[in-house]
C-alpha positions in Angstrom: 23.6 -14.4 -58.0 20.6 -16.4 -57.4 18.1 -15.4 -54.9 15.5 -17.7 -53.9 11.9 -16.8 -53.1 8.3 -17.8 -52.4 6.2 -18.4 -55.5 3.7 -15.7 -54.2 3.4 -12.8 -56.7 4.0 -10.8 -53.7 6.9 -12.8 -52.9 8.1 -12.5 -56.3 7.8 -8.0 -56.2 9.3 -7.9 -52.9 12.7 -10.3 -54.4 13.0 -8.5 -57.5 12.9 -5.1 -55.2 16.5 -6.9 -53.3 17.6 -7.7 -56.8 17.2 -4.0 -58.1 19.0 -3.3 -55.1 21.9 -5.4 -55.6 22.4 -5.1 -59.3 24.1 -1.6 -59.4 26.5 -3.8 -57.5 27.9 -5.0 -60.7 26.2 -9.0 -60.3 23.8 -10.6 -62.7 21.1 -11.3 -60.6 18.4 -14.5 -61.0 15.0 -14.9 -59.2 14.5 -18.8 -58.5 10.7 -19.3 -56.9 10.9 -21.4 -54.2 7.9 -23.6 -52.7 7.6 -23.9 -49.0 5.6 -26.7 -46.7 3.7 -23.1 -45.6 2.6 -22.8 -49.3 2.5 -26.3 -50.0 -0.2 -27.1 -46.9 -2.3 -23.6 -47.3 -5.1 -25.5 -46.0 -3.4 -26.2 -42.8 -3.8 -22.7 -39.7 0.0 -21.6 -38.9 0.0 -22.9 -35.6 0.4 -26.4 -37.2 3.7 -25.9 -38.3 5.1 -25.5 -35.4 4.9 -21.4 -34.4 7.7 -20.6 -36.5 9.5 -20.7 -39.9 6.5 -22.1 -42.3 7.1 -20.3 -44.7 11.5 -19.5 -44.3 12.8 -23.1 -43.0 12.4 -25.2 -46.5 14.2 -22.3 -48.1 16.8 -21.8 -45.1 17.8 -25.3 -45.9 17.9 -24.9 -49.6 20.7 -22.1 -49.3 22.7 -24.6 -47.0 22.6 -27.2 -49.8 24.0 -24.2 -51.9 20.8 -24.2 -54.0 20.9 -19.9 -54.1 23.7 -17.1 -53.0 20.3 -15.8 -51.1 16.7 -15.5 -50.2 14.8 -12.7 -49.8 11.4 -12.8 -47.1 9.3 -10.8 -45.5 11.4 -10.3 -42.0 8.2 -11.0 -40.2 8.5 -14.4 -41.0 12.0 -15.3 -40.6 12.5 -16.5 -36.9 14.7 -14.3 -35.0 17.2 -16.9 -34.9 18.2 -17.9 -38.3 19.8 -21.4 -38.8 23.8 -21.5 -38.3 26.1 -19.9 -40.9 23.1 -17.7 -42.3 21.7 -14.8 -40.8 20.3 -11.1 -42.1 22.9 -9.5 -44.7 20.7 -6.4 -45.4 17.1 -5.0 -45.2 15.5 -2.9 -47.3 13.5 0.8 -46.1 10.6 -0.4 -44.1 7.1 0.0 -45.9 4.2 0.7 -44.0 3.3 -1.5 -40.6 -0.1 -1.1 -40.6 -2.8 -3.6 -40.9 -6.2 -2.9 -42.7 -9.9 -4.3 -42.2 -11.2 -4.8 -45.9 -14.9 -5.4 -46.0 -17.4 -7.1 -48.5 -19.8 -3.8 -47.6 -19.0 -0.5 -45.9 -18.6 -1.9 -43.0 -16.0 -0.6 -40.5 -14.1 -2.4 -37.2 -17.4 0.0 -35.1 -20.4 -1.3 -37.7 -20.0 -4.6 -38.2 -22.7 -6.2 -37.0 -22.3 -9.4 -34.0 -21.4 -12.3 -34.8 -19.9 -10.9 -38.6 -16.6 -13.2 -39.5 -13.5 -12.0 -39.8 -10.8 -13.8 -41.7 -6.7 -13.8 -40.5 -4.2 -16.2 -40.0 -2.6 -14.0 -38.0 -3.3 -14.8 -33.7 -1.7 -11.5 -33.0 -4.6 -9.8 -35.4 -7.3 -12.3 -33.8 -6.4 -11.4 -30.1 -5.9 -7.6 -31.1 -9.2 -7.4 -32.8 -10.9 -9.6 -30.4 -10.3 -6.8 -27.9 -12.0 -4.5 -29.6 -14.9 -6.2 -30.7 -15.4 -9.5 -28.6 -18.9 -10.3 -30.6 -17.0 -10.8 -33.8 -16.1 -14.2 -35.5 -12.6 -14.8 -36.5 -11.6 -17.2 -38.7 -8.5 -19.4 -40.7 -7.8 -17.8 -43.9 -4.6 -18.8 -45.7 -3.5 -18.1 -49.1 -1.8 -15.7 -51.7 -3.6 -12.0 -51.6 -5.3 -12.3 -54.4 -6.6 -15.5 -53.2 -7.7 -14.0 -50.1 -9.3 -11.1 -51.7 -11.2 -13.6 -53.8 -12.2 -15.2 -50.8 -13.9 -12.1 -49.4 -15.5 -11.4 -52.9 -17.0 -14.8 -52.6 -18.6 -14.4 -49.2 -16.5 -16.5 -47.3 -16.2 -14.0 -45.0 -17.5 -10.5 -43.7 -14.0 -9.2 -43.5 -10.7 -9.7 -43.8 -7.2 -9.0 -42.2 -3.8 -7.7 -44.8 -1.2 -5.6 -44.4 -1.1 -2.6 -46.1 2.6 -3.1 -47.1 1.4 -6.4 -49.2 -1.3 -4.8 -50.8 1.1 -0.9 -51.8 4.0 -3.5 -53.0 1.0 -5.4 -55.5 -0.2 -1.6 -56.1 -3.7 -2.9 -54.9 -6.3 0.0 -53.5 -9.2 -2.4 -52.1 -12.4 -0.3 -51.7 -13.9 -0.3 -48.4 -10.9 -0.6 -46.5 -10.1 0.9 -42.9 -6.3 1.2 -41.0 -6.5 -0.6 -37.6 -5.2 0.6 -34.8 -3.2 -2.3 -34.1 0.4 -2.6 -33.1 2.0 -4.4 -35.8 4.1 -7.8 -35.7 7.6 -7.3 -35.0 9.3 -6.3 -38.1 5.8 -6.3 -40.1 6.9 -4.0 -43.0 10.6 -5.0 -44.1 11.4 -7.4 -47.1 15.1 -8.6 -45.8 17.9 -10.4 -47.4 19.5 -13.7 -46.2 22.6 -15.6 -47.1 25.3 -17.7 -45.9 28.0 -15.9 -43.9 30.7 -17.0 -45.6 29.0 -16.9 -48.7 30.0 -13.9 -51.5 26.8 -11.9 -51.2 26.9 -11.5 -47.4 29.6 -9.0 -47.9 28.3 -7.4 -50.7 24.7 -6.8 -49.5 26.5 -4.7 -46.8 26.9 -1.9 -49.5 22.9 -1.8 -49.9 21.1 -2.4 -46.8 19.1 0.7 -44.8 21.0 0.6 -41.4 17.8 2.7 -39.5 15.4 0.1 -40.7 18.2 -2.7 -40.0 18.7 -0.9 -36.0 14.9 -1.2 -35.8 15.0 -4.7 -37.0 17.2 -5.8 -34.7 16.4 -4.4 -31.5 12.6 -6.5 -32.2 14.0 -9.6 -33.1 16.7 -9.6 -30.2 13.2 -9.0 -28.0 11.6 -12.0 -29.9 14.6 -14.2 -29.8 15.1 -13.4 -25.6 11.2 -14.2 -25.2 11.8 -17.3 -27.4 8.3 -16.0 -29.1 7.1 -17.8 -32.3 4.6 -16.4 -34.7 1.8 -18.2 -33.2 2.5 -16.3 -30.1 -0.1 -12.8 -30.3 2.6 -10.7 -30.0 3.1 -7.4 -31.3 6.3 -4.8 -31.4 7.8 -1.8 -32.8 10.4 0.1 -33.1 10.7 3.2 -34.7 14.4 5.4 -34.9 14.1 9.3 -35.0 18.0 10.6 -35.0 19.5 8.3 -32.7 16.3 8.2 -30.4 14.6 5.0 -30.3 10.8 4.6 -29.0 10.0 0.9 -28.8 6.4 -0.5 -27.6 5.9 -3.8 -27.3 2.2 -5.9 -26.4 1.5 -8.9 -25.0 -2.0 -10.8 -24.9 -4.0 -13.6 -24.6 -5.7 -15.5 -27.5 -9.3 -14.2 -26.6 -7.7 -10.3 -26.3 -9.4 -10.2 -22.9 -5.9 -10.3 -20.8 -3.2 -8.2 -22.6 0.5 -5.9 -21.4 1.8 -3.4 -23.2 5.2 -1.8 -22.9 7.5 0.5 -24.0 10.8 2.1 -23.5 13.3 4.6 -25.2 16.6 5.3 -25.5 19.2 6.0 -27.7 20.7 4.0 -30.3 23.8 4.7 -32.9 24.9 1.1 -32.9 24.0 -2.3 -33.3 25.5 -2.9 -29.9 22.8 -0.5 -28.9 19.9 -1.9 -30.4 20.6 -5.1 -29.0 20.9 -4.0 -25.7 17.1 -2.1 -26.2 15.8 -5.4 -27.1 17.2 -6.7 -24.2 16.2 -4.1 -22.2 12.6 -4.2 -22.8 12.7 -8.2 -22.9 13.8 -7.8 -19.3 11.1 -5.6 -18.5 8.8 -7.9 -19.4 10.1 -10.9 -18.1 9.6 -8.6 -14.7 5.5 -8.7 -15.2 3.9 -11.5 -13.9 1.3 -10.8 -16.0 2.9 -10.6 -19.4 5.1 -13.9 -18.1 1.2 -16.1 -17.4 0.4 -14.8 -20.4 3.4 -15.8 -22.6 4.0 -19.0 -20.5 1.4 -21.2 -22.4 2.9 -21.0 -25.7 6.9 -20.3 -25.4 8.6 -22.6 -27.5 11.5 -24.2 -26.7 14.5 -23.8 -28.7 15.6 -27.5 -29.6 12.0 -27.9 -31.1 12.6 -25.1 -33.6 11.4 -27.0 -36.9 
């Protein structure tokens, strides 16, 4: 089986995690790196691609030329719609969703002084932390971890943005670091599988996926993929399944943080008939708000211009 992947070495740790996975299977299983127009254009802010797939649309295409059996992401950026005849064959557990401030000094999200820059790619992180402290600078910062890491090091920037999941999966403990208290971007946390439906793979990954994480998954991308919200969007969600009780929150806000909506519902869910209807449910909730709907009007993307 070949599983095709970023070059990243993060990209790299979190495919031969799948392949473990899959190899008590009984398959031989090859990692082929794979190099995106997201990785190829790292000088280029995310919103230029299009608000969706930059990194998971070259290699989308690549497993419909039959160029792997698979590919293996980060589920945050796959869009919730994946192209026909592939979709999500398994997810691994979920890691940890949070994000974390890493600073050249001991600074922290309260000390920083005005006007310090802050470095993300992310609009959802720039909106969230631009709520909390409006006399910050944000800006672009692209690139592997390492290279963003560097980056700080060099004084490029006062702080920067990760998620803690990237940095336990590289087993990297950066000194003066501090967890946010930001909600995290739907499905932040959970490396996934991908294959062609028809392919032989799809219906063997079913004997190695987490189905709690995969319930959870699914219930924020069916909320994504109603909203037709792209990763340029700042939008945040999460879902989290106790038993059979699902508490999902969901936020909404504005590129200066300034305007924002937050939501969330419960309920239970056993099936994956029932986490689609919660992503429906609270995607109907919020199509309710006027608020959250001026908000998210701006920057919904229309289907036929997915890239």
């Amino acid at each position: 089986m070949r599983l095709l992947t970023r070059g990243s070495p993060l990209a790299i740790v979190q495919a031969e995690r799948m392949a473990d996975a899959i190899r008590p299977l009984g398959p031989s299983v090859d990692i082929v790196p794979f190099s995106t127009r997201g990785d190829r254009e790292s000088s280029l802010p995310l919103r230029c691609f299009g608000g969706i797939g930059a990194f998971s649309c070259c290699i989308e295409e690549a497993l419909l030329r039959g160029e792997g059996d698979g590919a293996v992401h980060s589920l945050k950026d796959i869009p919730s719609c994946c192209r026909e005849g592939l979709d999500i064959a398994a997810v691994l557990p979920r890691d940890n969703v949070e994000d974390v401030l890493i600073g050249r000094a001991d600074a922290t999200l309260a000390s920083m002084s005005p006007a310090s820059v802050v470095g993300t790619s992310s609009p959802r992180r720039r909106a969230q932390l631009l709520r909390s402290r409006p006399d910050l600078v944000t800006a672009e910062l692209r690139g592997n971890v390492a290279t963003r890491l560097s980056r700080l090091r060099e004084g490029q920037y006062d702080a920067i943005i990760l998620a803690r999941a990237g940095l336990d999966r590289l087993g990297i403990v950066p000194p003066n670091s501090e967890t946010l208290p930001f909600l995290p971007a739907p499905c932040q946390g959970i490396i996934a599988l991908e294959a062609p439906l028809d392919g032989p793979l799809f219906s063997l990954a079913a004997g190695i996926g987490c189905k709690k994480t995969f319930l959870c998954a699914l219930a924020e991308r069916t909320l994504l993929r109603t909203l037709r919200v792209g990763c340029h969007v700042p939008f945040a969600a999460l879902a989290r399944l106790d038993g059979e009780r699902l508490d999902f929150q969901a936020e909404i806000l504005d590129e200066s943080g300034r305007d924002f909506r937050r939501f969330s519902a419960a309920g239970k869910v056993a099936t994956r008939e029932d986490a689609f209807e919660a992503g429906m449910e609270l995607a109907r909730r919020i199509r309710a708000d006027a608020v959250a709907m001026r908000i998210l009007e701006a920057t919904l993307i229309p289907a036929e211009k997915r890239p």
